[in-house]
N, C-alpha and C positions, 0 to 999 in steps of 0.2 A: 687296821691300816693296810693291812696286805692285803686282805678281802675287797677294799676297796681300788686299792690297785692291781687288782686279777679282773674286776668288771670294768675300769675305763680301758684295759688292755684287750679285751674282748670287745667293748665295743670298738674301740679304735678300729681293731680288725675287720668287725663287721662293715663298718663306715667304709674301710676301703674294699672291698670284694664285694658290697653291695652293688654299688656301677657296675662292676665286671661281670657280675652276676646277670644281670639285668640284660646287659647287653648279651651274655650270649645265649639268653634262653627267650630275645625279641622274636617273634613270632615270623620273621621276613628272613630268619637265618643268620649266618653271619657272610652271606654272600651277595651278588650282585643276581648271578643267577638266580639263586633261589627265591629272589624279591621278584622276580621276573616272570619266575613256575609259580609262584603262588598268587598274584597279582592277575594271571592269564589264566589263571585256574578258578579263580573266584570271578573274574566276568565273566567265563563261561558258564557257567552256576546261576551269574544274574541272568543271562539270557537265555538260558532254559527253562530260569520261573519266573519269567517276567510275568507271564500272565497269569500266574498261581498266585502272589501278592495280591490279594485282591483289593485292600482301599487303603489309604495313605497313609493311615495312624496303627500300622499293622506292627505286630512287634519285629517279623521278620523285617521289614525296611526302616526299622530302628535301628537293628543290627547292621545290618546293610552302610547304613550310613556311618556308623562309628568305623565300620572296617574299612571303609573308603576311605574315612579321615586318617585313617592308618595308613591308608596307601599313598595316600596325596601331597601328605603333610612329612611325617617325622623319617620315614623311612623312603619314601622319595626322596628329601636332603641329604639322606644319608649316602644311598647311592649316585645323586647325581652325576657327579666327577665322574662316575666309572661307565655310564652309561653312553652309548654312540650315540648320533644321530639318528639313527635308525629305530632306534629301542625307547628313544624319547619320543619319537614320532607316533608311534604305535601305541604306548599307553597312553600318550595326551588325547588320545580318542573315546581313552575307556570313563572319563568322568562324565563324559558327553554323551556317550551310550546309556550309561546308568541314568541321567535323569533325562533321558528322554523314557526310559521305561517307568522311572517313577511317574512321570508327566502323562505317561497314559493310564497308570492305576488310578491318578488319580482327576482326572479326564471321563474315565469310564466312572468313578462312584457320581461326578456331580453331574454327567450324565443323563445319569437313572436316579438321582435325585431331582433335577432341575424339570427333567421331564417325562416323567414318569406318568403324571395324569393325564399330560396331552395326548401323550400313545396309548392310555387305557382310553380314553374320550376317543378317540383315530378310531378305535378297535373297533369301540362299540359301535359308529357312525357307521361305518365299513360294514356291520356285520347286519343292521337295520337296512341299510341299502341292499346290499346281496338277498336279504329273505324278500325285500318288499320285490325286487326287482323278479327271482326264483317265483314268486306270487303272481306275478303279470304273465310271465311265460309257465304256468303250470299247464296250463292243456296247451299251449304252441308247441313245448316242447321239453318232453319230462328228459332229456339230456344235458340239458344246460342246468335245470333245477339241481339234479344230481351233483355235476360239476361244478356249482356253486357251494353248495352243499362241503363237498369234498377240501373246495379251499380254505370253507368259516374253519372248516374242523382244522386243517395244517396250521391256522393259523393259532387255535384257539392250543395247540402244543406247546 
């Protein structure tokens, strides 16, 4: 009986210090600032590797995205009230920044998936014209040959 009533007393306890707990070890702080330093600190982060992300189902822009819903969502609410006008102004840009970088990762994969043969076909047509044409002027003039020559190769890097 008493063994029994030592573990609903503990849990009881737990139950309430769990919320408190929670709360003060959320990741935004227990401040308005520091929601602010960390929030400015992680779009800068996205806009440094914006173009390191490279296609849309990357695990880093899985991450990405949970921690913006962190940003947007629960701890935005949270500080609202405490925030100016100024400071509201200035993050309501940051969801709009991140997916316009998501929107070019993934812009850039369909791309070079969508058109990928058309530009190796480009290449190749390009590079048949350059020889056949370097072929016409070989005795008129072995410097354009060369110069042709010169570009198939910059391009073929």
């Amino acid at each position: 009986m008493l063994w029994h009533l030592k573990n609903k007393i503990v849990l009881l306890l737990l139950g309430l210090c769990l919320p408190a707990a929670c709360r003060f070890f959320d990741s935004s702080g227990n401040s308005k600032e520091q929601y602010l330093t960390d929030y400015r600190k992680w779009m800068s982060g996205i806009n440094a590797q914006c173009n390191s992300f490279s296609k849309p189902d990357d695990p880093l822009w899985q991450k990405a995205d949970e921690e913006l819903a962190a940003f947007t969502g629960k701890q935005y609410r949270r500080f609202y009230p405490e925030l100016t006008f100024k400071e509201r102004l200035e993050i309501s840009k940051f969801p709009v920044l991140y997916y316009l970088c998501r929107y070019k990762a993934v812009v850039k994969e369909r791309t070079a998936l969508e058109f990928k043969s058309e530009v190796d076909s480009l290449v190749n047509n390009l590079s048949v014209i350059m020889d056949s044409t370097a072929a016409i002027y070989k005795d008129y003039d072995a410097g354009i040959r060369q110069t042709l020559h010169e570009f198939k190769s910059r391009k073929e890097k």
